[in-house]
Backbone as a printed PyTorch tensor [residue, N CA C, xyz], in Angstrom:
tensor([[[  0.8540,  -1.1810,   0.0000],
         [  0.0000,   0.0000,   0.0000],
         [  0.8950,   1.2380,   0.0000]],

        [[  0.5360,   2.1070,  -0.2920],
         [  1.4280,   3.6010,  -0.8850],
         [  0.9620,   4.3260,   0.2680]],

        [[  2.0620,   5.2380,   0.5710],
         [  1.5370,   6.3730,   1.7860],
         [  1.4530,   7.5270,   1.0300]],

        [[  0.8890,   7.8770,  -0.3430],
         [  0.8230,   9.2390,  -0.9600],
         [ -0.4190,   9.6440,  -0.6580]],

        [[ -0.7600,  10.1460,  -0.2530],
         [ -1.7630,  11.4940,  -0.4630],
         [ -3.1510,  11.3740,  -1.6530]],

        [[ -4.4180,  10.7370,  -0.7290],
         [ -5.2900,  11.4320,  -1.6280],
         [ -5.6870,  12.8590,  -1.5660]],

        [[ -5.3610,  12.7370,  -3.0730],
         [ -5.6870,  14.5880,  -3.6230],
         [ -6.9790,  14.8370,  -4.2980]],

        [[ -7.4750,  15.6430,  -3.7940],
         [ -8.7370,  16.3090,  -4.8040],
         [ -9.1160,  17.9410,  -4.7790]],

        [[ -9.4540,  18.3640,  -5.7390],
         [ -9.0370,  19.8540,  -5.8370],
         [-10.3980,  20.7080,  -5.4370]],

        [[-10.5520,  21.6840,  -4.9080],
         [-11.3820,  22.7420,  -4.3640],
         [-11.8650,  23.6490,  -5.7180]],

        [[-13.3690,  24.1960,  -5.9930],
         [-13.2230,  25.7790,  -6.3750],
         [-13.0740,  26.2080,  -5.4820]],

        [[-13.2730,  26.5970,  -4.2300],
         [-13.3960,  27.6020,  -3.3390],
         [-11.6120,  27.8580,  -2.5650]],

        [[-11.1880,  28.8180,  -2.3430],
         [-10.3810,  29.0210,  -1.6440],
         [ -9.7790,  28.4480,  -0.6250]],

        [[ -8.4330,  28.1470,   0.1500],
         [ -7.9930,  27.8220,   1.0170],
         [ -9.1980,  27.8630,   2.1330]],

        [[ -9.2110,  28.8290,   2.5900],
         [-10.2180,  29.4880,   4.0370],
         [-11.5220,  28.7620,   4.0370]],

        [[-11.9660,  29.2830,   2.9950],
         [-13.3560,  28.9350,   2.3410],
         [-13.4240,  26.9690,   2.8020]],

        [[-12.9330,  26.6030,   2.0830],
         [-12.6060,  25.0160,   2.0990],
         [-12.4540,  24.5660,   3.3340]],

        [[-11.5800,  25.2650,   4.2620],
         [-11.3110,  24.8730,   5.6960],
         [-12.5920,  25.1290,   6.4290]],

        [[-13.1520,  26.0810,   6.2200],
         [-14.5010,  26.6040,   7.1600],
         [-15.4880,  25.3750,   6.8550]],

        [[-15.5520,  24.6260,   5.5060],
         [-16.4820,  24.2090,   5.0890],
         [-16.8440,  23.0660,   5.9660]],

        [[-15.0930,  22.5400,   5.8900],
         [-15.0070,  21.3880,   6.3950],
         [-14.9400,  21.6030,   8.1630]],

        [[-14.6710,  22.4100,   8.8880],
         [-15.0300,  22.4510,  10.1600],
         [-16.4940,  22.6470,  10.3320]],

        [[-17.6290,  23.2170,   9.5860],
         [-18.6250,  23.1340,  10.2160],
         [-18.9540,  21.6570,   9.8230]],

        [[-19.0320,  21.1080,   8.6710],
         [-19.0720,  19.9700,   8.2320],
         [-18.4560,  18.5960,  10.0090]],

        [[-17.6950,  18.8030,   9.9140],
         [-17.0890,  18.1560,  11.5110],
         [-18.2680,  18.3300,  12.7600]],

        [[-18.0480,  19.7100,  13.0180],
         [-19.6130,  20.1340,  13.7850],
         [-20.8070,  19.5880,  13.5860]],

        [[-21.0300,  19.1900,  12.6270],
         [-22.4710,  18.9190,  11.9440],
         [-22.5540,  17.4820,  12.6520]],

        [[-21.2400,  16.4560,  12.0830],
         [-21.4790,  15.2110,  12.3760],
         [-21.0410,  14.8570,  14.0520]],

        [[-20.7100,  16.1370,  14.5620],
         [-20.3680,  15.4370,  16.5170],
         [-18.4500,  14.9470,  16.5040]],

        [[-17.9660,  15.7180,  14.8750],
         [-16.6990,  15.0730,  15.1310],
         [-15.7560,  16.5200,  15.8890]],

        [[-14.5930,  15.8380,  16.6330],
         [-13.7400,  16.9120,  17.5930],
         [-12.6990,  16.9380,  16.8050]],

        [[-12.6550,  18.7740,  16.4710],
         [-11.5180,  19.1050,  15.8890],
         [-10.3510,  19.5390,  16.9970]],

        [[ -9.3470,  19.1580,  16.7420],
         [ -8.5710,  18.7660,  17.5870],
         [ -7.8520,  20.1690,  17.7470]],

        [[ -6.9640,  20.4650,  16.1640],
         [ -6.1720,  21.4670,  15.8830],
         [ -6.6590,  22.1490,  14.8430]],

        [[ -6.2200,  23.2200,  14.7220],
         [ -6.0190,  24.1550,  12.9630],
         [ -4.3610,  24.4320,  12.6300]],

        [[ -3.7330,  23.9100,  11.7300],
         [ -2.1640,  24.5210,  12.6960],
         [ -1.9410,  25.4090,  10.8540]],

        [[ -1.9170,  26.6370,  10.6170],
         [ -1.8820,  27.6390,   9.5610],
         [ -0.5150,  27.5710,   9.2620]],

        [[ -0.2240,  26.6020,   8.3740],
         [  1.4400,  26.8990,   8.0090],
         [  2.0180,  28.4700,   7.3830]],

        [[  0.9320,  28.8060,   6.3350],
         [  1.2220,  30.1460,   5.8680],
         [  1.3440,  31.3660,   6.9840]],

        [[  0.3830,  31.3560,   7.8650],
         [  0.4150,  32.2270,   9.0300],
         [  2.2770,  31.9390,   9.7390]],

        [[  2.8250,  30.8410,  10.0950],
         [  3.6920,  30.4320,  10.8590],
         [  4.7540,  31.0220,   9.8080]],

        [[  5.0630,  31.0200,   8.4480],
         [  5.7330,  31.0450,   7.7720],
         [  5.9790,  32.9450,   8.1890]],

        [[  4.7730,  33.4850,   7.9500],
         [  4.8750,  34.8060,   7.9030],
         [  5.3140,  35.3820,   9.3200]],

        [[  5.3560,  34.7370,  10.1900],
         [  5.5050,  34.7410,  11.3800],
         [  7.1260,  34.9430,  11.5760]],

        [[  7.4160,  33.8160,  11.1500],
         [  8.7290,  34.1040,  10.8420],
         [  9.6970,  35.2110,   9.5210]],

        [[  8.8890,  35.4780,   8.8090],
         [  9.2990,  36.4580,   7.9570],
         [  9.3090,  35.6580,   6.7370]],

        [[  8.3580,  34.7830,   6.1600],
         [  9.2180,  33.5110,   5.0400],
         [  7.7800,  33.5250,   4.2550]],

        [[  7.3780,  33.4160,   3.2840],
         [  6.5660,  33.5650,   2.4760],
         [  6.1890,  31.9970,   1.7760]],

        [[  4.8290,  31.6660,   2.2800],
         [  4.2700,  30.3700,   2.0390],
         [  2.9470,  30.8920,   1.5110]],

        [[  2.2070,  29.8930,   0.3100],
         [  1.2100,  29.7340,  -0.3940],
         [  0.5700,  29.5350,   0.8970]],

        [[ -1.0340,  29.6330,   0.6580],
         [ -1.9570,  29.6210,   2.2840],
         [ -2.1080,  27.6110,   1.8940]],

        [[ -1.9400,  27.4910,   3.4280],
         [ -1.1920,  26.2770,   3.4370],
         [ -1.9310,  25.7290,   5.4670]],

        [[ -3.3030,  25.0400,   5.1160],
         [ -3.7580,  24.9840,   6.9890],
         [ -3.7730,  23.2160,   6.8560]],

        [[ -3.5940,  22.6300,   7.8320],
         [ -3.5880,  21.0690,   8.7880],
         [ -4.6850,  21.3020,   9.3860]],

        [[ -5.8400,  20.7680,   9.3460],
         [ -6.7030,  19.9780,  10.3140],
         [ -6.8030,  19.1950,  10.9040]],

        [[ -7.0210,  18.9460,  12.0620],
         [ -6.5940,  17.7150,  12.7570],
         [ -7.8730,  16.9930,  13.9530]],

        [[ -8.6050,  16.2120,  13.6160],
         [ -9.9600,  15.7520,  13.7080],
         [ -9.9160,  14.4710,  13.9730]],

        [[-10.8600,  14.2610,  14.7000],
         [-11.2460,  12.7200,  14.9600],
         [-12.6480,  12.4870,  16.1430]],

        [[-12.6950,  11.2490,  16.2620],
         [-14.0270,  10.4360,  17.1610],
         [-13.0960,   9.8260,  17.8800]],

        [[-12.6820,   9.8460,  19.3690],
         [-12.3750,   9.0530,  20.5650],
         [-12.8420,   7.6930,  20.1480]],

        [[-14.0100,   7.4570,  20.1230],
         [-15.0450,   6.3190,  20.3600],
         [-14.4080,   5.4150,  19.0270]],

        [[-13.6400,   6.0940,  17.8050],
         [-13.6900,   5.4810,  17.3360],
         [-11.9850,   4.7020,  16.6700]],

        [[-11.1330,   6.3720,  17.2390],
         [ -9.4960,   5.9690,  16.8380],
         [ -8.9530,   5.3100,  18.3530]],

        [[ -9.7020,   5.3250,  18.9990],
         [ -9.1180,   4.2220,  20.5180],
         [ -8.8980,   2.7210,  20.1980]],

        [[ -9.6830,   2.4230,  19.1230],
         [-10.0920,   0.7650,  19.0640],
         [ -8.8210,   0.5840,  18.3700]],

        [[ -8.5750,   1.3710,  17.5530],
         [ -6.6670,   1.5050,  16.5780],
         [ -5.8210,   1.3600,  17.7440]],

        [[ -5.7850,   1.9540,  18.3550],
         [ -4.4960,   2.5270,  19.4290],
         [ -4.8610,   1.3830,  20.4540]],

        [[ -5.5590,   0.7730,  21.2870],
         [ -5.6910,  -0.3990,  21.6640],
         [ -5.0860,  -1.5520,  20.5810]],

        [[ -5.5780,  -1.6440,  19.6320],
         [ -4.3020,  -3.0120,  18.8620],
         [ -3.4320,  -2.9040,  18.3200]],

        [[ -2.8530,  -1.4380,  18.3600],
         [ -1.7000,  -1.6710,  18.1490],
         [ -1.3930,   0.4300,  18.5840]],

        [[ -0.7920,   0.7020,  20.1230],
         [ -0.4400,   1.9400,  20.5270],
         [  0.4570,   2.6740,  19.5820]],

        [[  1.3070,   2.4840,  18.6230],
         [  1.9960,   2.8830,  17.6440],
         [  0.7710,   3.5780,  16.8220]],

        [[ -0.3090,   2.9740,  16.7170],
         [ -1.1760,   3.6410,  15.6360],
         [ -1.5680,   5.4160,  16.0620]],

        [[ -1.1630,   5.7400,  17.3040],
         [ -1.3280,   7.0470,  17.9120],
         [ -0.3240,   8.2150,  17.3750]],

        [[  0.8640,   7.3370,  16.5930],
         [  1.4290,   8.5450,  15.5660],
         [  0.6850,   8.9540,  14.6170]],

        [[ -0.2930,   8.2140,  14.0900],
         [ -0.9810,   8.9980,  12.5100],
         [ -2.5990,   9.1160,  13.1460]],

        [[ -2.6090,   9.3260,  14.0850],
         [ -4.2390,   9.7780,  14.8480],
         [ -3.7460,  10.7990,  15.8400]],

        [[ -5.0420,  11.6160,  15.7990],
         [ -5.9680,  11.6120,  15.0790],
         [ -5.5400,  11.4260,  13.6200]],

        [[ -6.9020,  11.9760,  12.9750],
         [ -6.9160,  11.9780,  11.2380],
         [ -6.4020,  13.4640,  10.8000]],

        [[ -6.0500,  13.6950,   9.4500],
         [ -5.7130,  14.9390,   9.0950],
         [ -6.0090,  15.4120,   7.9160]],

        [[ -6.0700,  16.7160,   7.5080],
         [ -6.3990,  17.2020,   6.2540],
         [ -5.5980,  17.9360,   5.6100]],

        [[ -5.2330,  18.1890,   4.7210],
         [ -4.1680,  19.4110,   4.4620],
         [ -4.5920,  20.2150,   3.7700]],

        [[ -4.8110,  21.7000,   3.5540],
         [ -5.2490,  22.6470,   2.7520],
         [ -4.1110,  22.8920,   1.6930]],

        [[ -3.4900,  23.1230,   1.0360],
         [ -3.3750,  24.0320,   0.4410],
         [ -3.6150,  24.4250,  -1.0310]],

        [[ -2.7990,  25.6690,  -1.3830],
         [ -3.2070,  26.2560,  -2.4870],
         [ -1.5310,  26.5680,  -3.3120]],

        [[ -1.6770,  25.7070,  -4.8390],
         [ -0.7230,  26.4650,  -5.7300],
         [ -1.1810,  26.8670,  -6.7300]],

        [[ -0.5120,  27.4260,  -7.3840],
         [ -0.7070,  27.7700,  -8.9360],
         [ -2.3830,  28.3070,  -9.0810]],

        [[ -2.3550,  29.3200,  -7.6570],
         [ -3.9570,  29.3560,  -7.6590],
         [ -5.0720,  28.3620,  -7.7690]],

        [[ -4.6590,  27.3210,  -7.5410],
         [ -6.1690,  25.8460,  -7.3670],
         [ -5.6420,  25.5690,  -5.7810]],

        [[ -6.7190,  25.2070,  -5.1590],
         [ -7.1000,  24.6970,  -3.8030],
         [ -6.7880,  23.1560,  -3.7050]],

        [[ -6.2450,  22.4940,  -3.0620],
         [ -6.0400,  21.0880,  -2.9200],
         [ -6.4050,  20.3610,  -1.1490]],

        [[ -6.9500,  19.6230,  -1.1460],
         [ -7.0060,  18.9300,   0.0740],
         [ -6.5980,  17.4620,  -0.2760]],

        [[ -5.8740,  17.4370,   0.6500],
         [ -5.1750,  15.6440,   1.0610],
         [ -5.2930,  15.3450,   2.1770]],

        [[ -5.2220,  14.2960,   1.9060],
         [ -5.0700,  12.6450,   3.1900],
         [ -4.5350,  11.7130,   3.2250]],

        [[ -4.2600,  11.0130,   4.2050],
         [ -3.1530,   9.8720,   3.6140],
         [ -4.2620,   8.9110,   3.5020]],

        [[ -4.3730,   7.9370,   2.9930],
         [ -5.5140,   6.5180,   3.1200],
         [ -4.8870,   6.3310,   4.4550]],

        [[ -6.2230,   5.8630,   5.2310],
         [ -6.1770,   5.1520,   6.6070],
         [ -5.8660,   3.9930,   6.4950]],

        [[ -5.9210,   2.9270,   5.4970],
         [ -5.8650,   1.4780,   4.9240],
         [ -4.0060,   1.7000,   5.1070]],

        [[ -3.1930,   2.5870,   4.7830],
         [ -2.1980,   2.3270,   5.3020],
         [ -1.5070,   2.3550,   6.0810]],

        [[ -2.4240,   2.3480,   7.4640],
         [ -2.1700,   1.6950,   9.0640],
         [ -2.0870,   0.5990,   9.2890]],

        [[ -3.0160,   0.4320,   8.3080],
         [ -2.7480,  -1.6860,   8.4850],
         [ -1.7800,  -1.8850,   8.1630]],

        [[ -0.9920,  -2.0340,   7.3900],
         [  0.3450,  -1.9340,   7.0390],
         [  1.7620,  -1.4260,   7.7790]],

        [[  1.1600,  -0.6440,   8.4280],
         [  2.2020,   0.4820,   8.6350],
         [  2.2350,  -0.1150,  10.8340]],

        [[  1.3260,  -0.4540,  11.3340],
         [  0.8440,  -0.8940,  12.5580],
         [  0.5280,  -2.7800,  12.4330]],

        [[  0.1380,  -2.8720,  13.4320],
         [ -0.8150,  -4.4780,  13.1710],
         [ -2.0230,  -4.0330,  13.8060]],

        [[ -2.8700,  -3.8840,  12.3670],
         [ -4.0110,  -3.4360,  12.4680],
         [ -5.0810,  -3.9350,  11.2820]],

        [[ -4.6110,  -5.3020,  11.0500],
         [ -4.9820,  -6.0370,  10.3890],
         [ -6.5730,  -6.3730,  11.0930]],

        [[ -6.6990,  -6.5370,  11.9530],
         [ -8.0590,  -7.2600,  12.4260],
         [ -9.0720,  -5.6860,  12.9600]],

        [[ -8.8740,  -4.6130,  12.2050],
         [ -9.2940,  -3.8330,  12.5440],
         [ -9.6500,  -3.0250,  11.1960]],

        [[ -9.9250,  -3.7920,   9.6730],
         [-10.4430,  -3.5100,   8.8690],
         [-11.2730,  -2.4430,   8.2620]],

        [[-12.6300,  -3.0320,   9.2750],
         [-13.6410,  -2.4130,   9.2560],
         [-13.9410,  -0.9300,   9.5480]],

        [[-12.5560,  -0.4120,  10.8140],
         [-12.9250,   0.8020,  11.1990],
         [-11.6020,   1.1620,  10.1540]],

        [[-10.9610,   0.8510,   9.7030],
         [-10.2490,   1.5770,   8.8310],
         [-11.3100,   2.3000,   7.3570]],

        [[-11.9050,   1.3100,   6.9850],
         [-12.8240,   1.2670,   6.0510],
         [-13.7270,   2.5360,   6.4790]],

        [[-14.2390,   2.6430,   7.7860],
         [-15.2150,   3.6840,   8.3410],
         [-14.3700,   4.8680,   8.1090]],

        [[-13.4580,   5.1610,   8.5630],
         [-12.2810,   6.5300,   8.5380],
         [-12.3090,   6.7940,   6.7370]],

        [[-11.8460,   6.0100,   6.0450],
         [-11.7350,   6.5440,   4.7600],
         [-13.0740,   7.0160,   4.0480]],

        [[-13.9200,   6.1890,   4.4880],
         [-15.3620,   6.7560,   4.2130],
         [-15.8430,   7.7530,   4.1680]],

        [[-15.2600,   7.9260,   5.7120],
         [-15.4780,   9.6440,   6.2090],
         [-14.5660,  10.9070,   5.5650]],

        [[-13.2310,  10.2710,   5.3850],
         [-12.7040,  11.1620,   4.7100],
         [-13.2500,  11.5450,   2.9600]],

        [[-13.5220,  10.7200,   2.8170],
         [-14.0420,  10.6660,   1.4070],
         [-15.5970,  11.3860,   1.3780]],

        [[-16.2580,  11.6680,   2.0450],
         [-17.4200,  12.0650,   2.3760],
         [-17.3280,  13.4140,   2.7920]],

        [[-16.1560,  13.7430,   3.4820],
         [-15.9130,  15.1550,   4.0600],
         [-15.0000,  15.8770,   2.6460]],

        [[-14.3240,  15.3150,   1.9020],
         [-13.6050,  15.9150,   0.5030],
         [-14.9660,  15.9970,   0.0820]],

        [[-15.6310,  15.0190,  -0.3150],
         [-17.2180,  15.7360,  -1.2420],
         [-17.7420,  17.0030,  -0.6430]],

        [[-18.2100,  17.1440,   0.7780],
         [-19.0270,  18.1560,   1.4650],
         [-18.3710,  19.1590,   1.2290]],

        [[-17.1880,  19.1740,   1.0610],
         [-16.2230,  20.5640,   1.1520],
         [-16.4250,  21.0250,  -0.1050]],

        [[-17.0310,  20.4450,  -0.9730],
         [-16.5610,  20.8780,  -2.7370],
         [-15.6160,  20.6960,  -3.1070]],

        [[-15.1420,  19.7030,  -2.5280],
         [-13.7920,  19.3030,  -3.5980],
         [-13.8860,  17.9470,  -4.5050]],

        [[-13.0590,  17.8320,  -5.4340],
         [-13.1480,  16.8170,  -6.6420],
         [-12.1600,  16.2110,  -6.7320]],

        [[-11.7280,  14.6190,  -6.8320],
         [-10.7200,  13.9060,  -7.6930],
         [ -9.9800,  14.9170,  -8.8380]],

        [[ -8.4840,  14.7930,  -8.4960],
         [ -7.9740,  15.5090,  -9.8410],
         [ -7.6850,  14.7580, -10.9070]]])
């Protein structure tokens, strides 16, 4: 299994896209954890970054059952999103959750892997974003 990045592209703006997807989170009872604004941090330091935000989200109830079979799985959980923007188009990524099984022994834990990508795949639609 590949650890690249599903990509799918936004009309709407960096911001726009991020807002969408936090009320979207709200909507379904999920806890956003972080926002961490790389472009903000960049400028912070004086360094000039495309707008560039991490989301960082999840269900207790549901990334515990990971981290119970295998505690290593608590490096890539919660779940994450990545905003950004080049060449003026909007992009959001994710890594597939399917490559925890792989990556952990989290083989007998299928099903909720299957649930996570679902969701991620469900939250790229709500946001307006598309397969590139």
């Amino acid at each position: 299994m590949t650890d690249e990045l599903i990509v799918s592209e936004s009309a709407q703006g960096v911001a726009s896209t991020v807002e969408r997807l936090a009320a979207a989170l709200r909507t379904r009872g999920v806890t956003l954890f972080a926002t961490i604004d790389h472009a903000a941090g960049a400028r912070a330091a004086g360094l000039q970054l495309d707008d560039e935000v991490l989301l960082v989200f999840g269900d207790p109830a549901v990334g515990t059952a990971l981290m119970v079979a295998d505690p290593r799985a608590g490096m890539d959980l919660p779940l994450r999103m990545l905003f950004w923007s080049r060449d003026g188009v909007t992009r959001v990524g994710y890594p597939d959750p399917h490559t925890l099984a792989d990556r952990y022994r989290l083989g007998g834990e299928l099903a909720t892997l299957e649930k996570l990508r679902g969701l991620l795949e469900q939250l790229t639609t709500e946001v307006g974003a598309r397969p590139r």
